[in-house]
VEXRO-744770 format. One line per field, with one value per residue (C-alpha): residue number from 1; residue in three letters; x negated, y negated, z negated. Coordinates in nm, 4 decimals. Each point is the difference from the previous one (the first is absolute). Last residue first. Layout:
// VEXRO-744770
num [NUM  ...];
residu [ALA  ...];
x [X  ...];
y [Y  ...];
z [Z  ...];
END
This chain:
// VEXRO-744770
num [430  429  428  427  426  425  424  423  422  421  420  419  418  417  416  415  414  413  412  411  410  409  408  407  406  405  404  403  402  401  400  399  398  397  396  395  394  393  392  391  390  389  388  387  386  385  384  383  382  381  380  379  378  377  376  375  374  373  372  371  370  369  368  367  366  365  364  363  362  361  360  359  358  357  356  355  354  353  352  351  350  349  348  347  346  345  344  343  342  341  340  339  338  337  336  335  334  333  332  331  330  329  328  327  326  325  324  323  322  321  320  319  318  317  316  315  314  313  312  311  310  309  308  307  306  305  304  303  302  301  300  299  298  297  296  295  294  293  292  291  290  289  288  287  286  285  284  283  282  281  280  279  278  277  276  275  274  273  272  271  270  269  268  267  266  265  264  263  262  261  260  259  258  257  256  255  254  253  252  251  250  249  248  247  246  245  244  243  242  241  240  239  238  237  236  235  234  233  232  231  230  229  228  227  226  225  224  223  222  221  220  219  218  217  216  215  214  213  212  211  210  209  208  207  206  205  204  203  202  201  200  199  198  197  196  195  194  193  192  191  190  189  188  187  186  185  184  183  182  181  180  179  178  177  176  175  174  173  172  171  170  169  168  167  166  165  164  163  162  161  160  159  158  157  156  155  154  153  152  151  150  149  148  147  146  145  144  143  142  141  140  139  138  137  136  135  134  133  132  131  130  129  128  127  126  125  124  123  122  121  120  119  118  117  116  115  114  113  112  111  110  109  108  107  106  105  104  103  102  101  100  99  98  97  96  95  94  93  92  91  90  89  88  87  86  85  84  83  82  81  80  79  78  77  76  75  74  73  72  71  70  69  68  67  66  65  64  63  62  61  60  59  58  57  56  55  54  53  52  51  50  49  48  47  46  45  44  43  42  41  40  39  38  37  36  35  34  33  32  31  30  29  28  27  26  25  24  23  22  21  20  19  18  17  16  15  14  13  12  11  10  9  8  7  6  5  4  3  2  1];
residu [UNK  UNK  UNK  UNK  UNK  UNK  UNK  UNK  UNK  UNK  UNK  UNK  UNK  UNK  UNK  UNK  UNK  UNK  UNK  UNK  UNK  UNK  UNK  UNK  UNK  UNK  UNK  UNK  UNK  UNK  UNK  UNK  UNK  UNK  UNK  UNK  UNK  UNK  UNK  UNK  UNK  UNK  UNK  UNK  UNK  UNK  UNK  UNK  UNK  UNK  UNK  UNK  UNK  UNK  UNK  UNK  UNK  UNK  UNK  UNK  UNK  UNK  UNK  UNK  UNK  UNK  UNK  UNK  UNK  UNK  UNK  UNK  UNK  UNK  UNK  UNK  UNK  UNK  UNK  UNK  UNK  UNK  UNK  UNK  UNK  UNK  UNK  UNK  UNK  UNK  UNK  UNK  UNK  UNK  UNK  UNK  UNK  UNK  UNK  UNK  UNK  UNK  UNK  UNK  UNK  UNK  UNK  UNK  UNK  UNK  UNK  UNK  UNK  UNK  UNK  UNK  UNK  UNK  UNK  UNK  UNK  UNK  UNK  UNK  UNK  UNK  UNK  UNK  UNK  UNK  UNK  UNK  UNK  UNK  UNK  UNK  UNK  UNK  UNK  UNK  UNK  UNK  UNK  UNK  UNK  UNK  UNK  UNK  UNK  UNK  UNK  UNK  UNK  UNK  UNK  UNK  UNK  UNK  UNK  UNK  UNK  UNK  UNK  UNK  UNK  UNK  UNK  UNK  UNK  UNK  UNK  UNK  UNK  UNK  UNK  UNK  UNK  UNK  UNK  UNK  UNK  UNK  UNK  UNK  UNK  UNK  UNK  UNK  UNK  UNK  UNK  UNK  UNK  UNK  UNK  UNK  UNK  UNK  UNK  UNK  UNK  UNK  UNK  UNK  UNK  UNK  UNK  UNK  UNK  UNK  UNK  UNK  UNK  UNK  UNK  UNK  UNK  UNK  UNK  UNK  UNK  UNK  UNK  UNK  UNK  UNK  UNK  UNK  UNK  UNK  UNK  UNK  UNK  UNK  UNK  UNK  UNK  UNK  UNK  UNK  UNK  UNK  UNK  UNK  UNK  UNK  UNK  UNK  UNK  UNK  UNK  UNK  UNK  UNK  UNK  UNK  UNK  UNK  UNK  UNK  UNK  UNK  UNK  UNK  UNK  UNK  UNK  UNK  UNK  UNK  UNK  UNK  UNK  UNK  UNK  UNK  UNK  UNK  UNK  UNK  UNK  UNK  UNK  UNK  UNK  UNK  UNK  UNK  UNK  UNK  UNK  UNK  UNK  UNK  UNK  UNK  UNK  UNK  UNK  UNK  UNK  UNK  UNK  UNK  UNK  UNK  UNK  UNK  UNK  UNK  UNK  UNK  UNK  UNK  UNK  UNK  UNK  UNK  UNK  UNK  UNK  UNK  UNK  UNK  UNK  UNK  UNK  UNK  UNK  UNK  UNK  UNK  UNK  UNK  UNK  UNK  UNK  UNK  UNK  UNK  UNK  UNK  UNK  UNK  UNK  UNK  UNK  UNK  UNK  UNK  UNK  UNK  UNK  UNK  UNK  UNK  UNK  UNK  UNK  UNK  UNK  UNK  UNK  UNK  UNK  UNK  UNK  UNK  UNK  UNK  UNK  UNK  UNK  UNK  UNK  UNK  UNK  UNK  UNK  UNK  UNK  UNK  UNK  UNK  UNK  UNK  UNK  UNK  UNK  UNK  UNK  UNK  UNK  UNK  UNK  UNK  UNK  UNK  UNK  UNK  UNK  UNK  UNK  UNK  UNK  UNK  UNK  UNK  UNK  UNK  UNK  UNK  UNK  UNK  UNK  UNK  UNK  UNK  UNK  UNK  UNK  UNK  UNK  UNK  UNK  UNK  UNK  UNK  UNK  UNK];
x [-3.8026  -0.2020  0.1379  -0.1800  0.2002  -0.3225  -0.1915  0.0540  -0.0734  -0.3719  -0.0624  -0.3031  0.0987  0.3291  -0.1497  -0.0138  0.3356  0.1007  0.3168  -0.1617  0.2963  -0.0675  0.2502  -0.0411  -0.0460  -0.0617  0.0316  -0.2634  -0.3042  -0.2550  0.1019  -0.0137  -0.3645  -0.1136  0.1630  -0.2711  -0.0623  -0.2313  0.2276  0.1825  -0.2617  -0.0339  0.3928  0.1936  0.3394  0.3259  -0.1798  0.3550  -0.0300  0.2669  0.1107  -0.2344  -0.1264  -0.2418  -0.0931  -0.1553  -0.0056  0.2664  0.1494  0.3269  0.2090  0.2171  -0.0728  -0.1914  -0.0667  -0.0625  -0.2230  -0.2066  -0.0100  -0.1378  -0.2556  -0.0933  -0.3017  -0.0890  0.3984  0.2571  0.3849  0.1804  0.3459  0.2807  0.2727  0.3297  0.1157  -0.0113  -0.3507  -0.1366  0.1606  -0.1562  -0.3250  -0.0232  0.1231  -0.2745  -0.2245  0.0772  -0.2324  0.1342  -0.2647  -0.2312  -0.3129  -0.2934  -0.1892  -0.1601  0.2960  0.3205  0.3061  -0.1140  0.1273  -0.1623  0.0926  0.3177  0.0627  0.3165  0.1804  0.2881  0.2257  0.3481  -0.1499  0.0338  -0.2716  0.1139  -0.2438  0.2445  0.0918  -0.3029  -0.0350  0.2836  -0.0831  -0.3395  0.1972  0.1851  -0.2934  -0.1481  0.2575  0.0830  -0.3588  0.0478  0.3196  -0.1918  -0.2052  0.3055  0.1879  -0.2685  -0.1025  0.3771  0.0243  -0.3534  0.1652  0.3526  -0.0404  0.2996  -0.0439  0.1612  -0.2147  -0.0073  0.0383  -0.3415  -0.1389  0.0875  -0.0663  -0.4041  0.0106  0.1443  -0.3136  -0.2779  0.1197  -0.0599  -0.2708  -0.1883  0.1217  -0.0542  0.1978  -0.0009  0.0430  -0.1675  0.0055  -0.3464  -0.1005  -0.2745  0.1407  -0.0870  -0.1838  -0.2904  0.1873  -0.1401  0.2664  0.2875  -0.2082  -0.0980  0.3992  0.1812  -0.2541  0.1263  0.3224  0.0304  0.2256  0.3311  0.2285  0.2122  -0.3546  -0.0707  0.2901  -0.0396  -0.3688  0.1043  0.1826  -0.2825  -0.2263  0.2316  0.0312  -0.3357  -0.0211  0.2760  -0.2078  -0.3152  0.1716  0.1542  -0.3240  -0.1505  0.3154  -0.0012  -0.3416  -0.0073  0.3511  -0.1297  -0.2866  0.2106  0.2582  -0.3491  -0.1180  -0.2063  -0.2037  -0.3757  -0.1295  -0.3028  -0.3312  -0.0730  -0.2879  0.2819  -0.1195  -0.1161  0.2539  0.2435  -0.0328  -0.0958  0.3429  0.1348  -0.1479  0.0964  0.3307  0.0642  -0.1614  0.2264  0.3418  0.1875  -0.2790  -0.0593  -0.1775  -0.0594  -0.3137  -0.2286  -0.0396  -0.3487  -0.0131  0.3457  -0.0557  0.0429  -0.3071  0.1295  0.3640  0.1323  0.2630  0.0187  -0.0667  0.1487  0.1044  0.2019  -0.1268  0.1852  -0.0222  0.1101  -0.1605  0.0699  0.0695  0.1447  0.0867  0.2294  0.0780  -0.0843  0.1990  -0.1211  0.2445  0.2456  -0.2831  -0.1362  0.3882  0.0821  -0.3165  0.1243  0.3184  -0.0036  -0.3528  -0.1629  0.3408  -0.0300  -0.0904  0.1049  -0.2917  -0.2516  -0.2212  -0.3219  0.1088  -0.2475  0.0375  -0.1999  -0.0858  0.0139  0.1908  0.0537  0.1111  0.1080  0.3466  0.0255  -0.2060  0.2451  0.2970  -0.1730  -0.0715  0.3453  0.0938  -0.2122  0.0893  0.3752  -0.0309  0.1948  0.1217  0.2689  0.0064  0.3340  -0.1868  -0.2643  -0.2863  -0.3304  -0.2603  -0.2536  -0.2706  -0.2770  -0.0322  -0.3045  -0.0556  -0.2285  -0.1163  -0.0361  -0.0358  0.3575  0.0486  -0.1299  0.3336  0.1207  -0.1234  0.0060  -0.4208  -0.2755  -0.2657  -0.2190  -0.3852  -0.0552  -0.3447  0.1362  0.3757  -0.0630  -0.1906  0.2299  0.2268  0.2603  0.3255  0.0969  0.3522  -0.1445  -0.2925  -0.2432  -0.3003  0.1213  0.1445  0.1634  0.1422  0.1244  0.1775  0.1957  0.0554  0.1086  0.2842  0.0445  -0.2875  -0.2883  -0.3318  -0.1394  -0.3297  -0.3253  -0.1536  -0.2754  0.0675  0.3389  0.1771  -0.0527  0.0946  0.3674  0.0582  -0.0789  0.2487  0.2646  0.0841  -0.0075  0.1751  -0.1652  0.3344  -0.1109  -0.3741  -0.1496  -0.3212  -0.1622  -0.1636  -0.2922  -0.1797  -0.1708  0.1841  0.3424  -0.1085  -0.0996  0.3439  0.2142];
y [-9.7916  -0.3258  -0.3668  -0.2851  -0.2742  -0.1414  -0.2946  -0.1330  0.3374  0.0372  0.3187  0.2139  0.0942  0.1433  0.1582  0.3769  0.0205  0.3040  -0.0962  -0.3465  -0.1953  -0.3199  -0.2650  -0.2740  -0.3742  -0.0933  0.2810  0.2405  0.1498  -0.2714  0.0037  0.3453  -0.0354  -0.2977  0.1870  0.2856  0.3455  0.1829  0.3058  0.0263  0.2191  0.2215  0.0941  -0.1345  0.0949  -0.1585  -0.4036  -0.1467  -0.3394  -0.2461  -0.2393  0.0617  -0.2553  0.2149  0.3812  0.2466  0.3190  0.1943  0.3528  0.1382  0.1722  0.3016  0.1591  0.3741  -0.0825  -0.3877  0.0293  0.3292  -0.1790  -0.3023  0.1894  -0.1256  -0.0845  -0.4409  -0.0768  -0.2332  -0.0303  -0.3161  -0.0732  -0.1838  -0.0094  0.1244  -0.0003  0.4261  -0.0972  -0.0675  0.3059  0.1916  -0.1247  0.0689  0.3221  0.1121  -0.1855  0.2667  0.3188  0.3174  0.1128  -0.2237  0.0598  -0.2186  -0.0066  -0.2907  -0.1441  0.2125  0.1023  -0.1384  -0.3168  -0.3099  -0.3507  -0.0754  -0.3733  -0.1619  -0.2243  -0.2025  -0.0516  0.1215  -0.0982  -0.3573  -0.1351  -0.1660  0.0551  0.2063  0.1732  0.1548  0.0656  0.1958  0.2070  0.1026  0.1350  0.1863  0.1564  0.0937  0.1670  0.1649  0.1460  0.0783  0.2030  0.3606  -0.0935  -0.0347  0.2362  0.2491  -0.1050  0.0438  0.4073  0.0570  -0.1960  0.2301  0.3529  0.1887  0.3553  0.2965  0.2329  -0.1581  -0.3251  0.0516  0.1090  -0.2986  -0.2220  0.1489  -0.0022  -0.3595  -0.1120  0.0852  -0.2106  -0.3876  0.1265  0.2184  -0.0165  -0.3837  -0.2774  -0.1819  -0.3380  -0.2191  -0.0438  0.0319  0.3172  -0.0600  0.1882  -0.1749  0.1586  -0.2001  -0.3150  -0.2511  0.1262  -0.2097  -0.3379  0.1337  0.1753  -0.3088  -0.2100  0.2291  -0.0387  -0.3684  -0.1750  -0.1676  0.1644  0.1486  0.1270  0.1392  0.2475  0.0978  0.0718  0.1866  0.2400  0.0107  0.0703  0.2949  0.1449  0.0179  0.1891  0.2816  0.0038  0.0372  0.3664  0.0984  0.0501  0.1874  0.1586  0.2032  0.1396  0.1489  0.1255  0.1899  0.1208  0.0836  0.2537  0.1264  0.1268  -0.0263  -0.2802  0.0421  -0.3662  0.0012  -0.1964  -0.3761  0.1714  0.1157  0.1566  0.3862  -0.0707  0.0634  0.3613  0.1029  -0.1114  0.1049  0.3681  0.0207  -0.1408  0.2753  0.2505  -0.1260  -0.0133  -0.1991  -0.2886  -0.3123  -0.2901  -0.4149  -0.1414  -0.2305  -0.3367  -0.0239  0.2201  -0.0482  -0.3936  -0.2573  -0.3366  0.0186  -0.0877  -0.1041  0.3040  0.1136  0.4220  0.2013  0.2670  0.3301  0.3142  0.2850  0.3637  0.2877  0.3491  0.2711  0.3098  0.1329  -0.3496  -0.0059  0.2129  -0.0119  -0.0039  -0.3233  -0.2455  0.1346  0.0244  -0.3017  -0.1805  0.1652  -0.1105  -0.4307  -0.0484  0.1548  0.0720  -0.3528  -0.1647  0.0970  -0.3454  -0.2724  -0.0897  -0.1830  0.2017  0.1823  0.3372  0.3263  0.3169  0.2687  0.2574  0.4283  0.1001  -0.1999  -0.3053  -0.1971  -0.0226  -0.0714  -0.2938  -0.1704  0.1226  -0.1808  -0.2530  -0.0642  0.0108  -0.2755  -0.2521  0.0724  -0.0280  -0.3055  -0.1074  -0.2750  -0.3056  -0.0453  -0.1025  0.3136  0.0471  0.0621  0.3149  -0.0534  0.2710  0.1899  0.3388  0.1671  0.3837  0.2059  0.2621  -0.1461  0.1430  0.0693  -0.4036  0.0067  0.0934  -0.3242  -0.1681  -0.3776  0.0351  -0.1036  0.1940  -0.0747  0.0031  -0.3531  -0.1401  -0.3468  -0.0279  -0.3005  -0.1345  -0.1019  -0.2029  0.1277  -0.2442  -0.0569  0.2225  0.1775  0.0267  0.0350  0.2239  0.0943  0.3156  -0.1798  -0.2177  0.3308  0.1507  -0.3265  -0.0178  0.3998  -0.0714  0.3176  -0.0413  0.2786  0.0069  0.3108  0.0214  0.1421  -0.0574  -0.2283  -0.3159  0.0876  -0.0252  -0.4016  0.0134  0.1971  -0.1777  -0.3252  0.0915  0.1242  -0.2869  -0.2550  0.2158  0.2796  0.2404  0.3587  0.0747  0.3627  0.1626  0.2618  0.3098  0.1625  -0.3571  0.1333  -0.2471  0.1329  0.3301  -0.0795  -0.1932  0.2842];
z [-8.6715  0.2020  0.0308  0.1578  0.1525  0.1636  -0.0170  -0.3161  -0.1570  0.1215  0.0813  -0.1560  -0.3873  0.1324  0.3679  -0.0758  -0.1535  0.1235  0.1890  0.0665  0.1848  0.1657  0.0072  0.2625  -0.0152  0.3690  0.2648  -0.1004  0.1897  -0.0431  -0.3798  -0.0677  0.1135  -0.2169  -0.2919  -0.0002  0.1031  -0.1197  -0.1094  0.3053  0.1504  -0.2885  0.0811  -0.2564  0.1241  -0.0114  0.0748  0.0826  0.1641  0.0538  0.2271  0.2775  0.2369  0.1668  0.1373  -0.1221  0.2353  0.0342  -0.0689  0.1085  -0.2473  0.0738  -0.2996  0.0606  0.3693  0.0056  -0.3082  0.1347  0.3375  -0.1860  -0.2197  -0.3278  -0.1332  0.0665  -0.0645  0.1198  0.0630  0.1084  -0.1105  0.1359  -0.2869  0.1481  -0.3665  0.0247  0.1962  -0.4088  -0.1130  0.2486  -0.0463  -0.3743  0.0192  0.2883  -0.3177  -0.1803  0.2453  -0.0195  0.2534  0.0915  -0.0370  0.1712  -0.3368  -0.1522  -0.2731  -0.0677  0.2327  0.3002  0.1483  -0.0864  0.0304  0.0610  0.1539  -0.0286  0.2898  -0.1359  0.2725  -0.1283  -0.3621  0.0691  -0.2645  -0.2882  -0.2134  -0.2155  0.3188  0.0938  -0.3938  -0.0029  0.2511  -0.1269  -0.3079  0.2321  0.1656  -0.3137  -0.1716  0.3022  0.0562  -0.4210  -0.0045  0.0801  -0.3113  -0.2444  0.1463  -0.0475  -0.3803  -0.0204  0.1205  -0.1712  -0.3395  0.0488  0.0540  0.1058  -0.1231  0.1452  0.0885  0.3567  -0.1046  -0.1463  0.3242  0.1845  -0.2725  0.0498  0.3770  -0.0157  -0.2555  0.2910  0.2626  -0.0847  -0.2165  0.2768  0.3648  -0.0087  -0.1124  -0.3688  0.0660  -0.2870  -0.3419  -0.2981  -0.1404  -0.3068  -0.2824  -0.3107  -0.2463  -0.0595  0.0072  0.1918  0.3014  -0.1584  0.1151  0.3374  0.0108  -0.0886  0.2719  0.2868  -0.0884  0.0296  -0.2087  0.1307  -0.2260  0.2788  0.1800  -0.3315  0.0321  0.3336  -0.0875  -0.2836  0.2036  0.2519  -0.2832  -0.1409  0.3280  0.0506  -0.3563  0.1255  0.3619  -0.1661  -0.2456  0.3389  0.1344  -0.2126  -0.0651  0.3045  -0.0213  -0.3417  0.1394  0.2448  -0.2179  -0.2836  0.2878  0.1298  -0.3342  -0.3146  0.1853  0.0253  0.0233  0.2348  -0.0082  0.1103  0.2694  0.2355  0.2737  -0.0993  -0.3464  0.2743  0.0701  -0.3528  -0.0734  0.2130  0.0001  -0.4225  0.0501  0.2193  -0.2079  -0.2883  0.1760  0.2405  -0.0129  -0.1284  0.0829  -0.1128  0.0974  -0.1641  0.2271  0.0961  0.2812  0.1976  -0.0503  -0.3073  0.1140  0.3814  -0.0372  0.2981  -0.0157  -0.3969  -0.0061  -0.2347  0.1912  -0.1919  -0.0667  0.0424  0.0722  0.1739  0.0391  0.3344  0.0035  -0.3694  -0.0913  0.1955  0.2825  0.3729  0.2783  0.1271  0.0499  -0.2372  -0.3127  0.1067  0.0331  -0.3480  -0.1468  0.0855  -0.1649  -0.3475  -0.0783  0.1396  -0.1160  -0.3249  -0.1483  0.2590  0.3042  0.0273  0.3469  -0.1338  0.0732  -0.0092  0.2077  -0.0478  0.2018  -0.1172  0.3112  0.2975  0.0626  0.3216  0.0230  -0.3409  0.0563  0.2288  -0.1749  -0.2975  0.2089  0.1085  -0.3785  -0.0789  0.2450  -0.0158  -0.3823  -0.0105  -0.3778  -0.0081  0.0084  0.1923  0.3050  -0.0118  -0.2467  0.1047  -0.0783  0.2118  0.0972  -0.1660  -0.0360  -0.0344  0.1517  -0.1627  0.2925  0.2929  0.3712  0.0272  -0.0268  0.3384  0.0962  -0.0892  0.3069  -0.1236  -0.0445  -0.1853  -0.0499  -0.3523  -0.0830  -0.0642  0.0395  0.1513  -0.0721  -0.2777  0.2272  0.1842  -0.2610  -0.1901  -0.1581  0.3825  -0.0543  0.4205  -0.1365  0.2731  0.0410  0.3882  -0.0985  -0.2695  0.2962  0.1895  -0.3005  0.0043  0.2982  -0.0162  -0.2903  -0.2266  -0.1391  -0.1557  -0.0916  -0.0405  -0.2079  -0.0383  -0.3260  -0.2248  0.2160  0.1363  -0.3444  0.0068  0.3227  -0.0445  -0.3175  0.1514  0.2763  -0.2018  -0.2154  0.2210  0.2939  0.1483  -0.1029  -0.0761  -0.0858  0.0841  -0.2140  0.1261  -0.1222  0.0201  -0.0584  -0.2723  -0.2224  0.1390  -0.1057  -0.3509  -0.0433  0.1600];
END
């Protein structure tokens, strides 16, 4: 398969264009051919047009790229090693959705043939690539596994806004369903990725490999925003604790926040989910979640309080949220906190004004219901959720202009401590 593929005999075909797949899918497309695949045509269209439709790619980074893109999943009969890679949410109860995944493996099953390979790249529990997803290929296509077609896994790793660990310098995770397998995937990604491979024993370690990276931040996040509740009682400041804590040599440098996203905020459900399963009830991933999933609340309410400790009338305190993403330079929103924090504030029938320089206001008013402003004046209080690199430079003068007196600016990450003037402000940050 591998020596074939690099002859260009065979193609490669990319599932889900989405922030993982797409760079994949290009970054492939400049030593191969390659089907790109979507299930949504505008967005097929824009990629068709060099855009990005998740903005972390620019133009050029289409230019010289050897790939088709199409929603017509037919054309996935024209590939040969098929890559996987769509979402894997959880629903309201927080619990594992594989709708996404399994519709492309029906999707893909549909469409192979004997002796492809299939590789997944979406997080997912241990055994689920086995257990839930080759019965829909072999269903969908008539084929048998492993004797038809091969499987393997190997899961994303890449950071969204993060331009220093990508696809090519981040060492790459894969197994496969048995040694030849691993062998061809191996070989198959070591053509893009310059970091190297890491052969995993087997699909089930790679899965999980994957699932407590993730779960392993979120536990230590939830740590920090434990402490930070803590220190915030004591009147210290958090941020401080952790600069003077952090000059020893083995400290672990996580610091508290709002852990959103489809990664960390995700990730750790599929894992409980699975361990309830077979009968286990873990208990530090199940309280490092409540912990994190309590912090927009936290927040909000703790704004509250200070609204009314100065005496303000909350019924017409106006509060400005700045930043709406899920982390700092990307337009993603998906599982975002601060949603939490807004909500809790409008459950006092707090106005509140929503900013942000990345994300999309259609997106925000579809997925939330939130309508998007501009900034406006006399504000009571400021909440800075997201430190967006165009936040960073801001200084006291401007909160001023915008606020209505005295106000109380909150500094979820703490970017303004040593820059803000205390007697101007009620200053308080996790």
């Amino acid at each position: 398969m591998f020596n074939q593929i690099k002859s260009k005999e065979k193609k490669i075909s990319v599932i889900g264009l989405g922030y993982v797949g797409l760079p994949i899918a290009l970054e492939f497309a400049k030593n191969v051919p390659v089907i790109g695949f979507d299930i949504k045509p505008e967005r097929v269209e824009m990629m068709k047009n060099k855009i990005d439709p998740s903005q972390e790619l620019s133009s050029e980074d289409f230019e010289g790229a050897d790939i088709e893109f199409t929603d017509n999943p037919q054309d996935l009969k024209k590939a040969d090693f098929h890559i996987v890679a769509v979402p894997t949410p959880i629903n309201e109860h927080n619990q594992p959705d594989l709708t996404p995944l399994l519709s492309a493996c029906k999707t893909v099953g549909q469409n192979i043939k004997k002796g492809d390979y299939v590789v997944f790249e979406s997080t997912v529990y241990p055994g689920c690539t086995e257990e839930d997803c080759i019965p829909v290929l072999e269903k969908e296509s008539g084929l048998k596994f492993p004797d038809d077609f091969k499987v393997g896994y190997s899961p994303e790793r890449i950071n969204p806004g993060d331009k220093e660990h990508t696809l090519t310098t981040i060492v790459k995770v894969v197994s496969g369903c048995d040694a030849e397998a691993l062998d061809n995937i191996a070989k198959v990604y070591e053509m893009v990725v310059e970091a190297g491979v890491h052969r995993a024993s087997s699909i089930k370690v790679a899965e999980a490999a994957k699932i407590i990276e993730n779960t392993q931040r979120d536990v230590n996040i939830a740590l920090m925003n434990e402490l930070s509740i803590i220190f915030s009682r004591m009147n210290i400041n958090t941020y401080e604790v952790l600069e003077a804590a952090g000059t020893k040599w083995n400290f672990l440098r996580f610091y508290p926040g709002l852990v959103g996203g489809h990664c960390i905020g995700v990730d750790p459900y599929y894992l409980v989910y699975k361990a309830r399963e077979l009968g286990y009830h873990p208990q530090i991933i199940n309280s490092g979640r409540f912990v994190n999933d309590s912090m927009g609340g936290y927040i909000a309410k703790q704004l509250v309080k200070r609204i009314i400790g100065l005496q303000k009338d909350i019924r017409t305190a106006k509060v400005l949220v700045m930043g709406v993403t899920f982390k700092e330079n990307v337009s993603d929103i998906r599982n975002s906190k601060v949603v939490d924090v807004i909500n809790e504030l409008k459950s006092y029938y707090i106005d509140v004004d929503v900013v942000d320089p990345y994300a999309k206001p259609e997106e925000v008013k579809h997925e939330y219901g939130i309508d998007m402003t501009d900034v406006k004046d006399n504000y009571d209080a400021i909440v800075v959720a997201v430190n967006h690199k165009e936040y960073l430079d801001l200084n006291e003068e401007y909160f001023k202009q915008i606020m209505n007196g005295k106000g109380i600016l909150v500094d979820v990450k703490g970017i303004y401590r040593n820059k803000i003037n205390k007697d101007n402000f009620y200053y308080w940050s996790l």
